[in-house]
Backbone as XML, in Angstrom:
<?xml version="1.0"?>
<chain id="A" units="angstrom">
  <residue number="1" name="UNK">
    <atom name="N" x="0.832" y="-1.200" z="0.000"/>
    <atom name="CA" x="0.000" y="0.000" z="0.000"/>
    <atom name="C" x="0.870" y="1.255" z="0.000"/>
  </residue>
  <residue number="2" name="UNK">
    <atom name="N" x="2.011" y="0.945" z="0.384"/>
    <atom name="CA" x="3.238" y="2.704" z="0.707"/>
    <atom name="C" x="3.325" y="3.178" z="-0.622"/>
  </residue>
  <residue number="3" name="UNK">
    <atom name="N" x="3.372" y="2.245" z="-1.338"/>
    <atom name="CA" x="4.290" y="2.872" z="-2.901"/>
    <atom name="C" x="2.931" y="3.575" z="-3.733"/>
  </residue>
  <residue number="4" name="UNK">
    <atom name="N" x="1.981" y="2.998" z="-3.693"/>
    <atom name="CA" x="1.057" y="3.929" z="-4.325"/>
    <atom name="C" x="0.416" y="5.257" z="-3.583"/>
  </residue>
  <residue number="5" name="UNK">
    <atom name="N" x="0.286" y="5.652" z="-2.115"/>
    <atom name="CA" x="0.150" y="6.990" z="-1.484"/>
    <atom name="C" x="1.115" y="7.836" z="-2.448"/>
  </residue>
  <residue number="6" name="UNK">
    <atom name="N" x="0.030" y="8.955" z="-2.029"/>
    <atom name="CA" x="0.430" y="10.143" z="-3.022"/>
    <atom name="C" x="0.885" y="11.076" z="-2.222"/>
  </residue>
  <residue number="7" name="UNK">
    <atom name="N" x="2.109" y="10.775" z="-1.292"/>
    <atom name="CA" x="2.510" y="11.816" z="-0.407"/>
    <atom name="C" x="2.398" y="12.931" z="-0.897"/>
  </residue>
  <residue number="8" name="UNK">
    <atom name="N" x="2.999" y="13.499" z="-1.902"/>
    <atom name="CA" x="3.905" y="14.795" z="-2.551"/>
    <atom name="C" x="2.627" y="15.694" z="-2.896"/>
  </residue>
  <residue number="9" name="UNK">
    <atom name="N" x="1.343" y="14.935" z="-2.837"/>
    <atom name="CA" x="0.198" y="16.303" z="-3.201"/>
    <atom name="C" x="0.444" y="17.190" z="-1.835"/>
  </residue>
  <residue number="10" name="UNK">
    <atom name="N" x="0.972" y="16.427" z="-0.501"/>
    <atom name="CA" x="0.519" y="17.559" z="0.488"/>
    <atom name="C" x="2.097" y="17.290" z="1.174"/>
  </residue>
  <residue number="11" name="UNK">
    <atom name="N" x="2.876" y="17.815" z="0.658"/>
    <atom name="CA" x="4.288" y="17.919" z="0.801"/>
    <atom name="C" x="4.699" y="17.294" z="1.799"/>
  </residue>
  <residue number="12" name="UNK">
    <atom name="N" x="4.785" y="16.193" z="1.476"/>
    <atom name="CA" x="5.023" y="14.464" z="1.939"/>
    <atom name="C" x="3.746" y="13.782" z="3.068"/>
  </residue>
  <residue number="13" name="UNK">
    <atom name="N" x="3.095" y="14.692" z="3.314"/>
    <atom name="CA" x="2.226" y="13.821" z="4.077"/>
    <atom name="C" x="0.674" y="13.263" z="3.618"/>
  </residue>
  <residue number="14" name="UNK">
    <atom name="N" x="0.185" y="12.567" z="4.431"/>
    <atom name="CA" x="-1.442" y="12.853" z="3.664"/>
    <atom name="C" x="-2.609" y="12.387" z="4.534"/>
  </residue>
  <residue number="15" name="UNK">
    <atom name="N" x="-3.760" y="12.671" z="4.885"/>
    <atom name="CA" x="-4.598" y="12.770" z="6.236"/>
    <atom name="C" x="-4.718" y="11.408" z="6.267"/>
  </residue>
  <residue number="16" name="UNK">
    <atom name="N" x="-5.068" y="11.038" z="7.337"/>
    <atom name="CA" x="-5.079" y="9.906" z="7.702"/>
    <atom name="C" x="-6.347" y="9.654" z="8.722"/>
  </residue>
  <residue number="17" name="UNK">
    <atom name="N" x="-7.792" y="9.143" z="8.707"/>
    <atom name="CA" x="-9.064" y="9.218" z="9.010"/>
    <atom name="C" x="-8.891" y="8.314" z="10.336"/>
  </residue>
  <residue number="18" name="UNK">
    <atom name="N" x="-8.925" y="8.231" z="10.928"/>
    <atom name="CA" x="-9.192" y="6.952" z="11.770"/>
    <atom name="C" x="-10.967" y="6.551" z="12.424"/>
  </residue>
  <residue number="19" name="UNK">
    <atom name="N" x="-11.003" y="5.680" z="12.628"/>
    <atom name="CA" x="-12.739" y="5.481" z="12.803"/>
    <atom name="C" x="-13.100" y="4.094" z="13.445"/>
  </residue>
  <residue number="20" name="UNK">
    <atom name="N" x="-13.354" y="4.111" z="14.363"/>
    <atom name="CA" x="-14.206" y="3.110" z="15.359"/>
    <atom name="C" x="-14.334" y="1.664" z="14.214"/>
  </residue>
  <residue number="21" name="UNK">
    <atom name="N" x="-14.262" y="0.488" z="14.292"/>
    <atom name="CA" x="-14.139" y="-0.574" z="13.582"/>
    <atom name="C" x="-15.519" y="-1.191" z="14.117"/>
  </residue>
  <residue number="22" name="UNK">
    <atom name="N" x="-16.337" y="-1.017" z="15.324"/>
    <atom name="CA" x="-17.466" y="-1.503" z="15.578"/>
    <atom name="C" x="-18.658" y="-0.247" z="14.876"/>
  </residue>
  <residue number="23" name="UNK">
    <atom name="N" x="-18.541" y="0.794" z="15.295"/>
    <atom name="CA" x="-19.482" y="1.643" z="15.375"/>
    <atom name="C" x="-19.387" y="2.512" z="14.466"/>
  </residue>
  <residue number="24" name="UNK">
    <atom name="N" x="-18.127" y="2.820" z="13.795"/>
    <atom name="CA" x="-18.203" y="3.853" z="12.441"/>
    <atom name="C" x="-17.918" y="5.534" z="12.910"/>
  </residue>
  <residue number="25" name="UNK">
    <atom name="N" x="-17.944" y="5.439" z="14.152"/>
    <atom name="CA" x="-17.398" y="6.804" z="14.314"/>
    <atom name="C" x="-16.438" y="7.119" z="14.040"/>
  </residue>
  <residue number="26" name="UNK">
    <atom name="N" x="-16.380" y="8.648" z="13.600"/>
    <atom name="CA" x="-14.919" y="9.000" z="13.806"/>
    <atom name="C" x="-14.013" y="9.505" z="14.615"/>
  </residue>
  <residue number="27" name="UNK">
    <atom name="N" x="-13.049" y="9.197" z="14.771"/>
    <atom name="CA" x="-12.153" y="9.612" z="16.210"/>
    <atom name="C" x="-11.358" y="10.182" z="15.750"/>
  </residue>
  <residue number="28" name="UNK">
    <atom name="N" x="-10.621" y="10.540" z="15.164"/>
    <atom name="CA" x="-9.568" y="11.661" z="14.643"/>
    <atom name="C" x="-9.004" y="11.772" z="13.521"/>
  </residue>
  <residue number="29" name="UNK">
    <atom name="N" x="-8.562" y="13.011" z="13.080"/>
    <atom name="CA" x="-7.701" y="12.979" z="12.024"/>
    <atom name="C" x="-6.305" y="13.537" z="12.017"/>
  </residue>
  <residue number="30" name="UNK">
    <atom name="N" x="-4.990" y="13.086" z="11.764"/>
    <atom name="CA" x="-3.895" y="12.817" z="12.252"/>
    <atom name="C" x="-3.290" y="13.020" z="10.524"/>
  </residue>
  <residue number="31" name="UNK">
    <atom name="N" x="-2.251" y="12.979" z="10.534"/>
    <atom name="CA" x="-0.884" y="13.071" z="8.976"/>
    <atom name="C" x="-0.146" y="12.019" z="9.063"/>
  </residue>
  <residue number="32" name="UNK">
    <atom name="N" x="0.161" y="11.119" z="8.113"/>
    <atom name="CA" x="0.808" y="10.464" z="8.051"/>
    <atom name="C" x="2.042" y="10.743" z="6.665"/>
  </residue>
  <residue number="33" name="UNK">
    <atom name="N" x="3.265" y="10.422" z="7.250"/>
    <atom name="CA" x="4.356" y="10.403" z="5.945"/>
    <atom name="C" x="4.503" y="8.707" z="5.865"/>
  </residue>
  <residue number="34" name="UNK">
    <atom name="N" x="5.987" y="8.738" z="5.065"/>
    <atom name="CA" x="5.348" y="7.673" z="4.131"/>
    <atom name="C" x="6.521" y="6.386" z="5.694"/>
  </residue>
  <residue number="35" name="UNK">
    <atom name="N" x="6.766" y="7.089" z="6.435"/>
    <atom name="CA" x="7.629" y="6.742" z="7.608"/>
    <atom name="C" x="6.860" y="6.389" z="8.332"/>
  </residue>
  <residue number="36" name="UNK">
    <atom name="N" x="5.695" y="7.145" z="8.716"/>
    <atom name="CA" x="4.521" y="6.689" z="9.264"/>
    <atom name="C" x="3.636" y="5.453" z="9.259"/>
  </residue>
  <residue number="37" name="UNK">
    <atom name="N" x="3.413" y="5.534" z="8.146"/>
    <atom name="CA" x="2.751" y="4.673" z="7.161"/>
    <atom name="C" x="3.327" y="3.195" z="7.606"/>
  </residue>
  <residue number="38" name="UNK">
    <atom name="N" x="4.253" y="3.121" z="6.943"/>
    <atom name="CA" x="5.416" y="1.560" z="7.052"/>
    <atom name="C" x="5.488" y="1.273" z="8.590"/>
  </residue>
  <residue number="39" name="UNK">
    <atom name="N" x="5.823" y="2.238" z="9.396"/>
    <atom name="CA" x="5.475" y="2.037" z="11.063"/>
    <atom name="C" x="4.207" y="1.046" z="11.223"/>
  </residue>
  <residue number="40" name="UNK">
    <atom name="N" x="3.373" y="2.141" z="10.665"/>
    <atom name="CA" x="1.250" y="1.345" z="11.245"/>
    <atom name="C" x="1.256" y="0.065" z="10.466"/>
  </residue>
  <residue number="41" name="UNK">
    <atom name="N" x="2.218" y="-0.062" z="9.492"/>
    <atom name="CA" x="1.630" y="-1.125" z="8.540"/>
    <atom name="C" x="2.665" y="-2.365" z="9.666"/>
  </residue>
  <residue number="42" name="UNK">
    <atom name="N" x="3.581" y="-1.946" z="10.106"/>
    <atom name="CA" x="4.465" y="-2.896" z="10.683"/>
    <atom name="C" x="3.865" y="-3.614" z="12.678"/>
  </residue>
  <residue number="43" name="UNK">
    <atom name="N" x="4.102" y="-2.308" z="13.028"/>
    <atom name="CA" x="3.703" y="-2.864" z="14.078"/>
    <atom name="C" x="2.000" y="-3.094" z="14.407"/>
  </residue>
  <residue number="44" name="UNK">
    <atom name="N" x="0.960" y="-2.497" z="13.102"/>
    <atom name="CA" x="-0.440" y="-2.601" z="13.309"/>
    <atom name="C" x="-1.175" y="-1.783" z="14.398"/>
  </residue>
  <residue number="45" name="UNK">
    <atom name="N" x="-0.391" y="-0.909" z="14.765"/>
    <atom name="CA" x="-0.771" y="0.111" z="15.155"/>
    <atom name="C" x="-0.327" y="1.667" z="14.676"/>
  </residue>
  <residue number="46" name="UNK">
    <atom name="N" x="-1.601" y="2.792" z="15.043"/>
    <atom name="CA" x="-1.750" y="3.862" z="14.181"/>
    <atom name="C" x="-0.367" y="4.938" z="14.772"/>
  </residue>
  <residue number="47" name="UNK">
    <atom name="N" x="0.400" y="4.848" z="13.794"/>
    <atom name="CA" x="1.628" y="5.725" z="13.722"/>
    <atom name="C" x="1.300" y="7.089" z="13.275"/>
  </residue>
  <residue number="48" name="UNK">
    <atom name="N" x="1.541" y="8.680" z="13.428"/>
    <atom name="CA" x="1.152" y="9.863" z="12.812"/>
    <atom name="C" x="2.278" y="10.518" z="13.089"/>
  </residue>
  <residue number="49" name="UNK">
    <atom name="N" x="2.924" y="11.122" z="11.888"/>
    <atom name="CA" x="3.882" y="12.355" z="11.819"/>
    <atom name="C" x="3.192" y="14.015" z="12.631"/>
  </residue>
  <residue number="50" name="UNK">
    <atom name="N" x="3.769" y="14.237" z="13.437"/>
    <atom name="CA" x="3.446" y="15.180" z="14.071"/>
    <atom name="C" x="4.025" y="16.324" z="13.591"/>
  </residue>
  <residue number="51" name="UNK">
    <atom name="N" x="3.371" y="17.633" z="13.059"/>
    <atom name="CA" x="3.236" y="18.249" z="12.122"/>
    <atom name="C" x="4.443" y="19.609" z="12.783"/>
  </residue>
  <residue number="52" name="UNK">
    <atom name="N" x="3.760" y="19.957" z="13.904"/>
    <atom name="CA" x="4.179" y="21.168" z="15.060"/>
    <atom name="C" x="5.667" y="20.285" z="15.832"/>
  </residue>
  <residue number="53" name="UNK">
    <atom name="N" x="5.882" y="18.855" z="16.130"/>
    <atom name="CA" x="7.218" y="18.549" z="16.364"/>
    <atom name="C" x="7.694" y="17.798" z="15.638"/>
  </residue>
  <residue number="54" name="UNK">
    <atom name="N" x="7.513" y="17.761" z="14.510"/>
    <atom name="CA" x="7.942" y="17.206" z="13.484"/>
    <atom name="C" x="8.858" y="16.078" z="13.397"/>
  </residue>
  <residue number="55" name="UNK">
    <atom name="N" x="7.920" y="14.764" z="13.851"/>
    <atom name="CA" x="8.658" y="13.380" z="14.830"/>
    <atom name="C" x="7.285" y="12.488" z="14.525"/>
  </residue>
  <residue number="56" name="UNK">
    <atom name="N" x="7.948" y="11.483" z="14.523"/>
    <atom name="CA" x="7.055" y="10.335" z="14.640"/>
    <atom name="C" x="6.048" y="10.218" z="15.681"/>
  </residue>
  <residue number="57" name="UNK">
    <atom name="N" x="4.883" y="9.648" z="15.979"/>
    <atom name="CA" x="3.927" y="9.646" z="17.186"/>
    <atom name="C" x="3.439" y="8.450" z="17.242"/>
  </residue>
  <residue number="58" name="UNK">
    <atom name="N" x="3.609" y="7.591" z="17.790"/>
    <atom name="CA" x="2.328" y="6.722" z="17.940"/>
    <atom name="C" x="1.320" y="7.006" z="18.913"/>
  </residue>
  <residue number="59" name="UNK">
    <atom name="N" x="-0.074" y="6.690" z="18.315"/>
    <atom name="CA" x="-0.773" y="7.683" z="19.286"/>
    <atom name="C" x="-0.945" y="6.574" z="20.446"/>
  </residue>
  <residue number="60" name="UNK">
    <atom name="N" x="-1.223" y="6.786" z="21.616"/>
    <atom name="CA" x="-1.264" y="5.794" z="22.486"/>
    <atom name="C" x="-0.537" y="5.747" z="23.609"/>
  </residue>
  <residue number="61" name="UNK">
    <atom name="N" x="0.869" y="6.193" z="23.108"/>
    <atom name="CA" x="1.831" y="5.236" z="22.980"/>
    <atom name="C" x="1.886" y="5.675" z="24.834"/>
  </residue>
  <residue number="62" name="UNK">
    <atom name="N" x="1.431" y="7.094" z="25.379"/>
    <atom name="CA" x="2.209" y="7.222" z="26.690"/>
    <atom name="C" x="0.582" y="7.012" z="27.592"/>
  </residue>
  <residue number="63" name="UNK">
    <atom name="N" x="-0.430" y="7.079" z="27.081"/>
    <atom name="CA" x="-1.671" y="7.300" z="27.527"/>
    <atom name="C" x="-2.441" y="5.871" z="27.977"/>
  </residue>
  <residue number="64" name="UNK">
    <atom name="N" x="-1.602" y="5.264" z="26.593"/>
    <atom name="CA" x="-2.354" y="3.556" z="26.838"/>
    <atom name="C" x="-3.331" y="3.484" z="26.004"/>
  </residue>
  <residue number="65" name="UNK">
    <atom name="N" x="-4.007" y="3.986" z="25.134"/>
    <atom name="CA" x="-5.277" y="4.251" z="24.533"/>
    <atom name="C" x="-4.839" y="4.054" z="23.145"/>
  </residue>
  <residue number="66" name="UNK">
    <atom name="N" x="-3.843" y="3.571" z="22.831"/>
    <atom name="CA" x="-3.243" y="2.905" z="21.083"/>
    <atom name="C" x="-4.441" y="2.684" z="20.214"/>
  </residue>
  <residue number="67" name="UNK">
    <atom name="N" x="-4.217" y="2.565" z="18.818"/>
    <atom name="CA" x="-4.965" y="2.639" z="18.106"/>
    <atom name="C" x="-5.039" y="1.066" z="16.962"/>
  </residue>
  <residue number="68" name="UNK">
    <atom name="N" x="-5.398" y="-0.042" z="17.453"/>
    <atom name="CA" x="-5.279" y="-0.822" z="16.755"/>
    <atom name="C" x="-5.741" y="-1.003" z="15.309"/>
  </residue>
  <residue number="69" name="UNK">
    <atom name="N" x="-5.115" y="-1.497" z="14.754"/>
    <atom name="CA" x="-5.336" y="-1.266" z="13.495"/>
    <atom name="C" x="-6.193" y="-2.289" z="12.478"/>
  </residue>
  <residue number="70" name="UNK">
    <atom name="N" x="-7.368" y="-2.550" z="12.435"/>
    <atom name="CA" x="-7.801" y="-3.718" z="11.781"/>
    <atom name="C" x="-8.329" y="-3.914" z="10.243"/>
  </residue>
  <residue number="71" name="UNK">
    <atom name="N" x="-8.440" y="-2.384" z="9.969"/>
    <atom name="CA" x="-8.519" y="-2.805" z="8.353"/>
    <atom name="C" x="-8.195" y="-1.359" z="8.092"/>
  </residue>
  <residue number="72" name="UNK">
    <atom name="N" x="-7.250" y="-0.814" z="7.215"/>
    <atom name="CA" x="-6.866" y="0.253" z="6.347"/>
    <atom name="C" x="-7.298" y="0.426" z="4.677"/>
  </residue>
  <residue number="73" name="UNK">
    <atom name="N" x="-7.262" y="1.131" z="4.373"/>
    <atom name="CA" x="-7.599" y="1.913" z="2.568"/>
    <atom name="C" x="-7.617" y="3.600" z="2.456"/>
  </residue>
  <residue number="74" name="UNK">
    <atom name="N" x="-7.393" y="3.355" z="1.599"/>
    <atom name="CA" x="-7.124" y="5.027" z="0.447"/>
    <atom name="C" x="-8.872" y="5.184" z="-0.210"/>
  </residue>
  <residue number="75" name="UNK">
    <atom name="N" x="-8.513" y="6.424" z="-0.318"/>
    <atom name="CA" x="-9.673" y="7.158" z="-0.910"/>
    <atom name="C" x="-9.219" y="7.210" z="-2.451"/>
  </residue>
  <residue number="76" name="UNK">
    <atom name="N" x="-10.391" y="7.212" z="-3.562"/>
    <atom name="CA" x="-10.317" y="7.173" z="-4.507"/>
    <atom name="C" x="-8.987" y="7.782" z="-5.452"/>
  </residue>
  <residue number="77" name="UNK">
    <atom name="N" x="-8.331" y="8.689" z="-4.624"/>
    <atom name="CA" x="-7.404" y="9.311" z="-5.615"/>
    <atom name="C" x="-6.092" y="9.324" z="-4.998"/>
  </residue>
  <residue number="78" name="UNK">
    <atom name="N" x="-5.946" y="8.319" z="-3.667"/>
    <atom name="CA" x="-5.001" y="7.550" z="-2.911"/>
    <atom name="C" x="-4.049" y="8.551" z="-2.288"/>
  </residue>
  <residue number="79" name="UNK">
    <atom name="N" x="-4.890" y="9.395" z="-1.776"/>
    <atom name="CA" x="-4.107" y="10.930" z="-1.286"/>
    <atom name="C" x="-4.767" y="11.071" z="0.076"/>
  </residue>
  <residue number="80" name="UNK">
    <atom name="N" x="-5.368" y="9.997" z="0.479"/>
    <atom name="CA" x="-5.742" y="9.825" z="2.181"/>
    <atom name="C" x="-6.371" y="8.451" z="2.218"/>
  </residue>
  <residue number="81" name="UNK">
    <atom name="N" x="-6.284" y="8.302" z="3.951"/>
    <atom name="CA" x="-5.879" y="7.078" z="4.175"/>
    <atom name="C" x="-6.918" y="7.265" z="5.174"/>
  </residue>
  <residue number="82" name="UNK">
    <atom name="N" x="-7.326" y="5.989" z="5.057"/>
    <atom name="CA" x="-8.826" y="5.389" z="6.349"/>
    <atom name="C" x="-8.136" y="4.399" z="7.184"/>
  </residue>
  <residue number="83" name="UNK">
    <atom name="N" x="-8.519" y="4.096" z="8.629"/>
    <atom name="CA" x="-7.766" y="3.113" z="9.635"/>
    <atom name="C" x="-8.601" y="3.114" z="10.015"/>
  </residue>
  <residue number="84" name="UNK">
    <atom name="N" x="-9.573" y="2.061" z="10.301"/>
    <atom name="CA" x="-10.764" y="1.282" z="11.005"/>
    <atom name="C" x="-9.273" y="0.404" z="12.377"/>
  </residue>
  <residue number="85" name="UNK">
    <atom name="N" x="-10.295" y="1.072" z="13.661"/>
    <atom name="CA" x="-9.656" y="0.581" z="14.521"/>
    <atom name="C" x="-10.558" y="-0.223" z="15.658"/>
  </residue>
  <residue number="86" name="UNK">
    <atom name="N" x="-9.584" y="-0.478" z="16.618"/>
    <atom name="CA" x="-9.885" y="-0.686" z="17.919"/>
    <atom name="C" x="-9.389" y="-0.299" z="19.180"/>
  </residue>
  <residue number="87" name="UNK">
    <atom name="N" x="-9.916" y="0.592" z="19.654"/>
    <atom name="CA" x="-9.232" y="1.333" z="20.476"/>
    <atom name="C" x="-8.493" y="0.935" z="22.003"/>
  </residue>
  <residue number="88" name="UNK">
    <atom name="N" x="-7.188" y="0.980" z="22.147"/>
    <atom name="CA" x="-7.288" y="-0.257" z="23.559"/>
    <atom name="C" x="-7.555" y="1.002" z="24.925"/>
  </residue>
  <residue number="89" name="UNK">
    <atom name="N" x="-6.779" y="0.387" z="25.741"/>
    <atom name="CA" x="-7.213" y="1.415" z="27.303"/>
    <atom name="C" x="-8.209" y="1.679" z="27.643"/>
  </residue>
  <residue number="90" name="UNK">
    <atom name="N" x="-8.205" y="3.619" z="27.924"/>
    <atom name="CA" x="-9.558" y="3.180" z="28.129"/>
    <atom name="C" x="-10.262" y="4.109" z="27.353"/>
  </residue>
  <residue number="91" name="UNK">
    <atom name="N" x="-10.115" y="4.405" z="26.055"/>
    <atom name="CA" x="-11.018" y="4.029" z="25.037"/>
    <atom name="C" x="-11.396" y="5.853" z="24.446"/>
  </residue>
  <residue number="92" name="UNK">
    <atom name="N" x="-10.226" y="6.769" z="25.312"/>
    <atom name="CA" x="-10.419" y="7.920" z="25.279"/>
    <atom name="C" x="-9.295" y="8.810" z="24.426"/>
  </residue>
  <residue number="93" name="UNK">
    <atom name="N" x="-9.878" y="9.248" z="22.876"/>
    <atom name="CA" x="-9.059" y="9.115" z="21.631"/>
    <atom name="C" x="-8.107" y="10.076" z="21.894"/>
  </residue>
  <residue number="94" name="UNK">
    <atom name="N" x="-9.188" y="11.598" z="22.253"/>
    <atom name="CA" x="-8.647" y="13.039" z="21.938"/>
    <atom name="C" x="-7.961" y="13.089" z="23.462"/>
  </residue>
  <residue number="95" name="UNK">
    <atom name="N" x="-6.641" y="14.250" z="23.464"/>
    <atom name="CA" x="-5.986" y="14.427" z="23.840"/>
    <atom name="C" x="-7.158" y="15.076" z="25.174"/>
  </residue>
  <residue number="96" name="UNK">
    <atom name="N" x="-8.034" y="16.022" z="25.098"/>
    <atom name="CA" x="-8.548" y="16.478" z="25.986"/>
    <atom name="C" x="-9.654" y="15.666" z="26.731"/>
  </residue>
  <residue number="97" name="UNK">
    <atom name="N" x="-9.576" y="13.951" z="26.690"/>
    <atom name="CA" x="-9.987" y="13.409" z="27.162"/>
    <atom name="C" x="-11.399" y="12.936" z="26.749"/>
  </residue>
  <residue number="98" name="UNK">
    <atom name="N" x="-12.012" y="12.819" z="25.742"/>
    <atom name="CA" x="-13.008" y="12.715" z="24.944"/>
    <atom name="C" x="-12.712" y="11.208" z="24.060"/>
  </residue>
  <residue number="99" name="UNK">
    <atom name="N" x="-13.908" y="10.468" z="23.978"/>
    <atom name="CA" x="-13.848" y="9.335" z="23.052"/>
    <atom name="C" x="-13.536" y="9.347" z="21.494"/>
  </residue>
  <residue number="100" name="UNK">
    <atom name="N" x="-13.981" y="11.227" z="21.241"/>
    <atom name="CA" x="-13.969" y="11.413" z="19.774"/>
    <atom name="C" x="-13.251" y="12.627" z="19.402"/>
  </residue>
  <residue number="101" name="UNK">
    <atom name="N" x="-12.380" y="12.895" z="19.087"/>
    <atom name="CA" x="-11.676" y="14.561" z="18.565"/>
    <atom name="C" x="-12.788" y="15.480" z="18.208"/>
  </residue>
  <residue number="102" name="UNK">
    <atom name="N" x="-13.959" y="14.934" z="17.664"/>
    <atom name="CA" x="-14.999" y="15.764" z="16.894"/>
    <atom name="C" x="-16.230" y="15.598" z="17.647"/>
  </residue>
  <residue number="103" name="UNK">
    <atom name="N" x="-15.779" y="16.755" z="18.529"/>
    <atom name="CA" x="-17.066" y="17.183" z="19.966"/>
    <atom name="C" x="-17.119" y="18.302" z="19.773"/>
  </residue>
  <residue number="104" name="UNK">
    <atom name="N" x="-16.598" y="19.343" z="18.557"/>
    <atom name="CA" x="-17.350" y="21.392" z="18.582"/>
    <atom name="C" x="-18.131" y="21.460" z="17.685"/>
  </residue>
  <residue number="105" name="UNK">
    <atom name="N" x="-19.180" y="21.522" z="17.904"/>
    <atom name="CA" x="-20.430" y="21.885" z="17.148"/>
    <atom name="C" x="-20.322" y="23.029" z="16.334"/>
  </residue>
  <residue number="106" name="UNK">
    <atom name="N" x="-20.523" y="23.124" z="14.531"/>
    <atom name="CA" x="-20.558" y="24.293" z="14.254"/>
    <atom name="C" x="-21.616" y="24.692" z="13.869"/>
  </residue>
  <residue number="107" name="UNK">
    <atom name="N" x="-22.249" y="25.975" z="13.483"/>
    <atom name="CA" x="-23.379" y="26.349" z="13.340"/>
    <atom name="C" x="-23.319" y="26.218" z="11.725"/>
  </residue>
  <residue number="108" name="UNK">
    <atom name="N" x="-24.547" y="25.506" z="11.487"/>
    <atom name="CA" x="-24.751" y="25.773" z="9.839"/>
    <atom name="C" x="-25.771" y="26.089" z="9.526"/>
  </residue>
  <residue number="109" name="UNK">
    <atom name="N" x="-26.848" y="26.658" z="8.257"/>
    <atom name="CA" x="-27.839" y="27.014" z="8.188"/>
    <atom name="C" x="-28.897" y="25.725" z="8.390"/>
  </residue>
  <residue number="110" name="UNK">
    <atom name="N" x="-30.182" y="26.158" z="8.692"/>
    <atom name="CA" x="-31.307" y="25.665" z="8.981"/>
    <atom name="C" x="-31.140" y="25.212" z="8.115"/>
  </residue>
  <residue number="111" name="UNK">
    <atom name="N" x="-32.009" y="23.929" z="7.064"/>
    <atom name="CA" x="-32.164" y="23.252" z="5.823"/>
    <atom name="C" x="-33.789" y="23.701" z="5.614"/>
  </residue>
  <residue number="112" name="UNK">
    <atom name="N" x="-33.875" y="24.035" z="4.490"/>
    <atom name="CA" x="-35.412" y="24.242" z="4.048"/>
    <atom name="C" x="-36.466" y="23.001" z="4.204"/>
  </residue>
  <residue number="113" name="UNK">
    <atom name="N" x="-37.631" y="23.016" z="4.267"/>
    <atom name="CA" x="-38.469" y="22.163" z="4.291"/>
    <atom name="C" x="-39.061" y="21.714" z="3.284"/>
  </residue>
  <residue number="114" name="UNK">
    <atom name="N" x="-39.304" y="20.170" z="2.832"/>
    <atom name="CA" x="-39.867" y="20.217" z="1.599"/>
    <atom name="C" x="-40.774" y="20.904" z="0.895"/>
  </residue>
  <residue number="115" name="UNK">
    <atom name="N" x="-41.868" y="21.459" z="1.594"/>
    <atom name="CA" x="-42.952" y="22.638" z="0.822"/>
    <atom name="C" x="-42.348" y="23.829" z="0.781"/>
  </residue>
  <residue number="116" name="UNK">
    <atom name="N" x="-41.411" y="24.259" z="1.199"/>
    <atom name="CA" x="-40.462" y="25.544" z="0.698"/>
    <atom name="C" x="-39.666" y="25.123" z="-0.664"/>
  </residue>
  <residue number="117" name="UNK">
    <atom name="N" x="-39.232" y="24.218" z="-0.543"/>
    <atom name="CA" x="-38.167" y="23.686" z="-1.789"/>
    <atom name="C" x="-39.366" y="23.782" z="-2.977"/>
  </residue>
  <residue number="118" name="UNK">
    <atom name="N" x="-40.545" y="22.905" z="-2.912"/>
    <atom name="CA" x="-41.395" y="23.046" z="-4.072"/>
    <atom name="C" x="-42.139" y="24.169" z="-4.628"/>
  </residue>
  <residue number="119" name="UNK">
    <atom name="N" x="-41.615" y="25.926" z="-3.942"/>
    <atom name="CA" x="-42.395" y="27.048" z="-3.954"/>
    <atom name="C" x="-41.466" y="27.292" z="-5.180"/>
  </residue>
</chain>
């Protein structure tokens, strides 16, 4: 799977999805280089290039909360990467102690109602 990622669209790295393997949620999104990559693919757990210390990460790794790895794939144009996991410890992804990175609500518009749409 390394040799076909398309690091170089996002100057060597490329997002990397991770998502609950029972339930489909998503729990974070993280960068992976292609160092990264060969890491998660090796030891089967989720490896991420850390962008701000610019170093390898395994996430987990000091918290206990690792990211097992049970089925991976690329998105159609192989410029990001999906990791269906299993989360070990105790099960709490984001750094601020949350099961999911994606807990801030943003405001978007109301959606019209079907008898408005047909006016």
């Amino acid at each position: 799977m390394n040799d076909s990622i398309d690091f170089e669209k996002m100057g060597g790295l490329a997002p990397a999805i991770v998502q609950d393997n029972d339930t489909g949620e998503v729990l974070m999104l993280g960068f992976m280089n292609a160092e990264s990559l060969a890491l998660t693919q090796k030891t089967g757990f989720v490896t991420f290039y850390s962008r701000t210390r610019k170093k390898l990460w395994m996430k987990g790794e000091t918290s206990g909360n690792r990211l097992e790895v049970l089925y991976a794939s690329t998105d159609c144009d192989v410029d990001t990467l999906l990791f269906r996991v299993r989360v070990q410890g105790d099960g709490l992804v984001c750094h601020e102690g949350t099961r999911s990175c994606f807990t801030k609500e943003l405001p978007v518009a109301p959606r019209p109602s079907a008898a408005e749409v047909k006016r």
